[in-house]
Each structure stands twice: as structure tokens, then as C-alpha cells.
C-alpha positions in Angstrom: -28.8 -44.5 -26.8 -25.1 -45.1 -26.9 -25.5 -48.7 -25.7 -27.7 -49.3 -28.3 -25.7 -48.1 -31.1 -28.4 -45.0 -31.6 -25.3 -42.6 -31.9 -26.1 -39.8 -33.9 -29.6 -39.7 -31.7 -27.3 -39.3 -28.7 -25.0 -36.5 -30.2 -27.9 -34.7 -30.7 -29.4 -35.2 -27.1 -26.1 -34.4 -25.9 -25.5 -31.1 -28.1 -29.3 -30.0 -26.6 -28.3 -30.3 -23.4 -25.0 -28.4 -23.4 -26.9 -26.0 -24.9 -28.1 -25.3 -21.5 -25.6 -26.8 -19.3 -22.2 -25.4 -21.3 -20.2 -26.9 -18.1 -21.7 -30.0 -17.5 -18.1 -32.1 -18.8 -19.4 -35.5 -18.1 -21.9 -34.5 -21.4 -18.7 -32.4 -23.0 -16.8 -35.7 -22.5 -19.3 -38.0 -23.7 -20.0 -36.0 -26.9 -16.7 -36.5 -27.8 -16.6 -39.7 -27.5 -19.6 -40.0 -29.3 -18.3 -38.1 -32.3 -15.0 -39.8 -32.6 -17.3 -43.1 -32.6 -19.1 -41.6 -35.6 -15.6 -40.3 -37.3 -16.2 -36.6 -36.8 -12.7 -36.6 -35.9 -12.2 -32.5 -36.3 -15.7 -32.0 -34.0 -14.5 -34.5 -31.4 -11.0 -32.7 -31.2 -13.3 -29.0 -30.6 -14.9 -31.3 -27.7 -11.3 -32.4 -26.4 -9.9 -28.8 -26.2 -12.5 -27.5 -24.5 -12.4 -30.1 -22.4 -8.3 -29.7 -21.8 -8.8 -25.9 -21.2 -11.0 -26.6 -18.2 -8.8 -29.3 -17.0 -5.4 -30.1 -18.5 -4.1 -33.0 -16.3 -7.4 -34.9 -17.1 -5.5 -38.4 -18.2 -9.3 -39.5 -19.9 -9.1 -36.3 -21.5 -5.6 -36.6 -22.6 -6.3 -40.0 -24.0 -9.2 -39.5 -25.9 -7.3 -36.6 -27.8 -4.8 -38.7 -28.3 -6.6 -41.3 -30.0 -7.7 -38.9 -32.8 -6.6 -40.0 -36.1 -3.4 -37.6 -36.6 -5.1 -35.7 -39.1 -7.7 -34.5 -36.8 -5.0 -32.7 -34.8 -3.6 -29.6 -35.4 
């Protein structure tokens, strides 16, 4: 879906299935990147921290934070 440019499809796959896999961070990391694709900047940064609090060295992680628009971030 995100190949093919079907993003808000793949958010919502993505949001179904941490609904039932809340640690699966592949689908955490890829949801992020999904909604910063789409501009939901404030969701993507959620996605980010979550992200960070399970693993704050994580340089993808890091980087995908830190390519927020500045007023996404606290």
C-alpha cells in the first residue's frame, strides 16, 4: 500500500494491527513514517516517542523525529 501511494489505507492497516500487536515497532516505525508522509506531523511525533521510550539510541528513530517540521515538536 505504501508503494503504491495508498497511504491513508496503510495507516489504517497499520493502526489495526497495533491494535493487537502494541509492540510490534517495525509497524510503530512504519506508521510514523507513514503519517509524517501524510503531514500528520503531531501523530507521527506520538509514534516517534513511543518509539524512543522503547529504544533511545535507535539512530532511524532519532532521525525520523528529527525530520519533523519544528512545530511538530514540543
Amino acid at each position: 500500500m505504501v508503494e503504491n501511494a495508498r497511504l491513508s489505507d496503510a495507516e489504517e492497516m497499520l493502526q489495526q494491527w497495533l491494535d493487537n500487536h502494541p509492540e510490534d515497532q517495525e509497524a510503530r516505525f512504519l506508521l510514523a513514517r507513514v503519517l509524517a508522509w501524510q503531514g500528520k506531523n503531531a501523530e507521527a511525533l506520538e509514534q516517534y516517542q513511543h518509539l524512543l521510550s522503547k529504544d533511545p539510541e535507535n539512530g532511524d528513530y532519532l532521525t525520523g523525529r528529527a525530520m519533523l517540521p519544528v512545530t511538530a515538536r514540543p
